[in-house]
C-alpha positions in Angstrom: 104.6 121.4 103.3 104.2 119.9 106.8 106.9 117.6 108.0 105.3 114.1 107.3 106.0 110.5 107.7 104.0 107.2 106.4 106.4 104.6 109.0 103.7 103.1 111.3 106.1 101.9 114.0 103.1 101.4 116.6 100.4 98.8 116.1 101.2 95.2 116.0 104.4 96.1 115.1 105.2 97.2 118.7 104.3 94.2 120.1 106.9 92.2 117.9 110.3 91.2 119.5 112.5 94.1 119.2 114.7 92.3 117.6 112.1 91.8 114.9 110.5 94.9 114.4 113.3 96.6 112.3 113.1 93.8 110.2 109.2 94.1 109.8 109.3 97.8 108.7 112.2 97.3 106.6 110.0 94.8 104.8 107.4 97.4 104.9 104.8 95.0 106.8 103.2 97.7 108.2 102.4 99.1 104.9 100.6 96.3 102.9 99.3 98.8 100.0 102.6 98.2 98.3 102.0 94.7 98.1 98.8 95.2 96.8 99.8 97.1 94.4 102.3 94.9 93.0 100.0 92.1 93.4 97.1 93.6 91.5 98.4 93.8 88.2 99.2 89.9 88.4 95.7 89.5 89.6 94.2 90.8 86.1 96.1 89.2 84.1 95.2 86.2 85.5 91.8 86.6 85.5 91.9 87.7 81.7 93.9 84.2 80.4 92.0 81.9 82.5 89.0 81.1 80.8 91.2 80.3 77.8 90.8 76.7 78.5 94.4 76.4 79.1 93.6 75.7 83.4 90.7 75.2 85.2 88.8 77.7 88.5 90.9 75.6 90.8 94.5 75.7 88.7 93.3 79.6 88.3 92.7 80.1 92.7 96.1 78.3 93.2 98.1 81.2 90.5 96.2 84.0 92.6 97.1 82.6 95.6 101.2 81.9 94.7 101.0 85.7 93.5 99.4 86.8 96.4 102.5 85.3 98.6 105.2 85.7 95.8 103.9 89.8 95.8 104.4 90.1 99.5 107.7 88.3 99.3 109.3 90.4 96.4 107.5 93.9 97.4 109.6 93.1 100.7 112.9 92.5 98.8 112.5 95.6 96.8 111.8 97.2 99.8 114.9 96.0 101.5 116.8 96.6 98.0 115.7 99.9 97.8 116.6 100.7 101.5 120.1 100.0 100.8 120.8 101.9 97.5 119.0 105.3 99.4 119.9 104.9 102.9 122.2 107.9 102.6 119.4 109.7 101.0 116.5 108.4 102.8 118.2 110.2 106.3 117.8 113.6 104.6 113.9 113.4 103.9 111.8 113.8 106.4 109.4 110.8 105.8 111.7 108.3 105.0 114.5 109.2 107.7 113.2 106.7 110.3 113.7 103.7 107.8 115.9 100.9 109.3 119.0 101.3 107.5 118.9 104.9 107.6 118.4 105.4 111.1 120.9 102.6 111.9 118.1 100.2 113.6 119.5 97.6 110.9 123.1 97.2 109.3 123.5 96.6 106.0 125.0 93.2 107.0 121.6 92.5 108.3 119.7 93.5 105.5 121.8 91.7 103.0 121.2 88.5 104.9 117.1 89.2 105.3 117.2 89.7 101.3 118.6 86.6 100.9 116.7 84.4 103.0 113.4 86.6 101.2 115.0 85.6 97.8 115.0 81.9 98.7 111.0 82.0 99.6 110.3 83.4 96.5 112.5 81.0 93.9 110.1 78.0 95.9 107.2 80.3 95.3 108.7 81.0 91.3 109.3 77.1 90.5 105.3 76.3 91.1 104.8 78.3 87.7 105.3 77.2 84.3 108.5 77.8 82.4 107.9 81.1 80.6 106.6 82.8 84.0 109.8 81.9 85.6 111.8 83.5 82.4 110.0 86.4 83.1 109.9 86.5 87.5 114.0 85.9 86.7 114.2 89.1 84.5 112.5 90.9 87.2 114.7 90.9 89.4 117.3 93.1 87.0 114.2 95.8 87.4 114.0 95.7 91.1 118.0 96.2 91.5 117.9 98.8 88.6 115.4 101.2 90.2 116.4 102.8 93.1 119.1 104.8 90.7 116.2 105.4 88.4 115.8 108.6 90.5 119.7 109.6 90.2 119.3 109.7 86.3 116.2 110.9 85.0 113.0 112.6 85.9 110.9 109.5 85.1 111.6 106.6 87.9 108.4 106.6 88.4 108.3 105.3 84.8 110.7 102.7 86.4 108.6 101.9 89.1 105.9 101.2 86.6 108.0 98.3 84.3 109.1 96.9 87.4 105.3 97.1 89.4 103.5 96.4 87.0 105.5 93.2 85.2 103.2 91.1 87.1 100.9 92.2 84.0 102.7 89.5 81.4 104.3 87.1 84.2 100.6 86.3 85.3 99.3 86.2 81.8 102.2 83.4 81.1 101.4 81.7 84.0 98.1 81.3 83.3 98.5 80.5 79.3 101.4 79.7 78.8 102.1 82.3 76.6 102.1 86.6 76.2 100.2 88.2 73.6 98.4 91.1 72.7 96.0 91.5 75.3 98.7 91.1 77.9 100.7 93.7 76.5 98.2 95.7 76.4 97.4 95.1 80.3 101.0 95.5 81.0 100.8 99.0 79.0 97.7 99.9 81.0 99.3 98.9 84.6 102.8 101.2 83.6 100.2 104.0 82.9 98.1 103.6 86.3 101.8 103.1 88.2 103.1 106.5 86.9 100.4 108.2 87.8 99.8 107.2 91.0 103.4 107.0 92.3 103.6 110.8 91.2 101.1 111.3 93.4 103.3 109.3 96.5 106.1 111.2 95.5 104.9 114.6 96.1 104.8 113.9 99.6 108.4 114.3 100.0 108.8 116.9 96.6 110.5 119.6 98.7 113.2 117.6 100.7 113.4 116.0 96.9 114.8 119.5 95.4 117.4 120.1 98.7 119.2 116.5 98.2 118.3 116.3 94.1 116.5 113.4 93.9 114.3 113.6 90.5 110.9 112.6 90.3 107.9 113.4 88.0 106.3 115.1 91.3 108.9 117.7 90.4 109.1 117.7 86.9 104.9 118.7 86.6 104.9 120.2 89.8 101.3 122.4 89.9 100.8 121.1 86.5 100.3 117.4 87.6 96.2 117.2 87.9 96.5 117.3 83.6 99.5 115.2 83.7 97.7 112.6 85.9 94.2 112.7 83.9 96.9 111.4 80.8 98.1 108.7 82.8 94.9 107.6 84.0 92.8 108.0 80.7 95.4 105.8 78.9 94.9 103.4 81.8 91.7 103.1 81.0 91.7 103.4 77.2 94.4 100.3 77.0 92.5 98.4 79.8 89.1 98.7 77.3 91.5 97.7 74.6 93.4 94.6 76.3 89.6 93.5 76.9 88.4 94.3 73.1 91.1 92.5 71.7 90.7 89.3 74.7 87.3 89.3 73.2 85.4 90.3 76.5 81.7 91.4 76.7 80.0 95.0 76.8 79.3 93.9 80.5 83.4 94.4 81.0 83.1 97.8 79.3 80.2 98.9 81.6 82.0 97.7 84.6 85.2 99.5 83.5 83.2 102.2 84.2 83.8 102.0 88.1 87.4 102.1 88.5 87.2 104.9 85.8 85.8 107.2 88.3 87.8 106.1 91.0 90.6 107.2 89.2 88.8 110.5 87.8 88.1 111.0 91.8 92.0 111.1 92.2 92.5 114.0 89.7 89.9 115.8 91.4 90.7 115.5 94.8 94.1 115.7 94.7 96.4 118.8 96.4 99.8 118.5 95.8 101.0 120.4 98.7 99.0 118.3 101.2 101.1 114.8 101.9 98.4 113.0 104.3 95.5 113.3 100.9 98.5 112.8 98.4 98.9 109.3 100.6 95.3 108.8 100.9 95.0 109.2 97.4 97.9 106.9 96.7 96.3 103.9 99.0 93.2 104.4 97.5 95.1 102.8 94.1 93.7 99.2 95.6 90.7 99.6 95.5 91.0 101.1 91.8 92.7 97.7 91.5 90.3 95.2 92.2 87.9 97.3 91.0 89.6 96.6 87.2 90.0 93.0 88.7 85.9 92.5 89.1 85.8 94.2 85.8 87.5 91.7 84.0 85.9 88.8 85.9 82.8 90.1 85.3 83.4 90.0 81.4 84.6 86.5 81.7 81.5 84.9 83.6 
């Protein structure tokens, strides 16, 4: 494969103090799709337990809106967590070898201290939300620390990745209703199935520098046998998203709509090349707009 990196270093973040700018790609600000991501599943599930006459359109814009922040916040201090678990790591693959702490832009003492002051922001963003959703934002953070070794120990972290990304599934849905039940476990099924998919996709981008160090992935694992492995992931993703929405009661106008992000996905498995990273990233980002795709799905059933 050609030698490939997603760091965007120019930009806006050029014109940051330099000071600041290690800080800013450390936190990945110069690749929002992560936060989207993260944010997305949150989104739904808010969207789905609103109109349960437990809070109101404006109690409903205020959730989206703390998610939207408290997403951006803790996709940051993964980021930063993540950083240093694999800085050793990240300085022997060629995409991730200009990270802060690998290349030594930032010292760990650094990044210890940015986590904290990132932790901080998001316990005020946590203690707006009712009492079960900040049970469940608290127990998240045992997934962020745990998966950066996901990758050490099995051939599934992106599995990992998809109980930690998509948790905003059930934390949204308690926020909202003050309570978790069957539809958001189902949504929360739905988003681990979507997240394993797509970060197999990501992680074929660096699946040959993967195999020198032994990092594990399920990039590996399938290798040229991902396209069938992928139309799984995403045809449970949407066979537990129609569920979560049959058993919430939702209209066949949901169903129709479901019908969209279904053939973004199915768009995915067709276009994807595994030995190309620049589609395989494409392919990756393109996972927001599959997003609020669902998102206007479920709205739409709920109107």
């Amino acid at each position: 494969m050609r030698a490939h990196t997603d760091i965007v270093a120019g930009g806006w973040i050029a014109r940051l103090p330099r000071a600041w700018a290690p800080y800013a790609l450390l936190a990945r600000l110069d690749r929002p799709i992560g936060a989207w991501l993260l944010f997305l599943p949150g989104l739904w599930s808010i969207v789905l337990a609103s109109p349960g006459g437990t809070i109101g359109l404006a109690a409903a814009v205020r959730l989206v809106a703390l998610f939207a922040v408290g997403s951006g916040l803790m996709r940051a201090a993964g980021c930063v967590v993540n950083d240093m678990w694999d800085r050793d790591m990240d300085r022997q693959v060629t995409r991730t070898a200009g990270r802060p702490l690998a290349s030594g832009a930032v010292r760990m003492r650094g990044a210890a201290a940015f986590l904290a002051v990132l932790l901080a922001i998001s316990l005020v963003i946590l203690l707006q939300l009712n009492r079960l959703a900040q049970e469940l934002g608290v127990a998240s953070l045992l997934l962020v620390a745990v998966y950066p070794l996901a990758k050490r120990v099995t051939w599934w972290p992106q599995a990992m990745l998809g109980l930690t990304f998509g948790w905003g599934a059930p934390m949204g849905y308690a926020a909202a209703a003050g309570r978790i039940d069957a539809p958001a476990l189902l949504l929360y099924a739905a988003a681990i199935a979507w997240i394993l998919g797509y970060d197999t996709i990501y992680a074929h981008q660096d699946r040959e520098d993967d195999a020198l160090i032994g990092v594990r992935s399920t990039a590996r694992l399938f290798g040229a046998r991902t396209r069938p492995f992928l139309a799984a992931c995403y045809g449970a993703t949407v066979a537990l998203l129609a569920a979560a929405g049959w058993r919430a009661g939702l209209p066949a106008a949901f169903f129709a709509a479901l019908l969209l992000p279904a053939a973004l996905l199915a768009r995915q498995i067709w276009r994807l090349d595994i030995d190309d990273p620049a589609r395989c990233l494409a392919l990756f980002k393109a996972n927001r707009e599959v997003g609020l795709a669902i998102g206007a799905a479920i709205l739409i059933g709920r109107l």
